[in-house]
Phi, psi and omega in degrees: 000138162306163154279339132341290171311300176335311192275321191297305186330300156340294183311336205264340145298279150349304182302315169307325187297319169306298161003264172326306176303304174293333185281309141357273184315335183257318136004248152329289179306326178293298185269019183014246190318301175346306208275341167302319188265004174289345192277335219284066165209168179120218174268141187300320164304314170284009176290288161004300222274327193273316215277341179307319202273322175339317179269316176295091181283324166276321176301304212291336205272333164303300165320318143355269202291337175298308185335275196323290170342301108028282200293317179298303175275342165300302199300338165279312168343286198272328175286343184275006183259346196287143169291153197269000000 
């Protein structure tokens, strides 16, 4: 494989990961707590951690839209090196 290829490949990963992350984020911002407690299993710090946004609804929903945002400028990152 090239290294050309390597970076789109790469790029094309990223992106996806970026994806996710917003669609995560939009989520979240929609269902705020709802969508926390789907999280809400495991080792008790992580129980913690998740069930803290859960009960907060506006931090998860803040947080949420920061994701997204986030998520939005990683993905103008990486499309703007792509060939047209």
């Amino acid at each position: 494989m090239g290294e050309r290829t390597r970076e789109r490949v790469l790029d094309a990963a990223k992106e996806s990961v970026a994806i996710a992350v917003v669609g995560d984020g939009i989520v979240a911002a929609a269902f705020g707590g709802r969508h926390a407690m789907l999280w809400t299993f495991g080792p008790g710090p992580w129980r913690r951690f998740t069930r803290f946004f859960a009960e907060r609804d506006w931090t998860i929903r803040s947080v949420a839209i920061a994701q997204t945002v986030l998520g939005m400028w990683w993905i103008w990152r990486i499309t703007r090196r792509a060939p047209r």
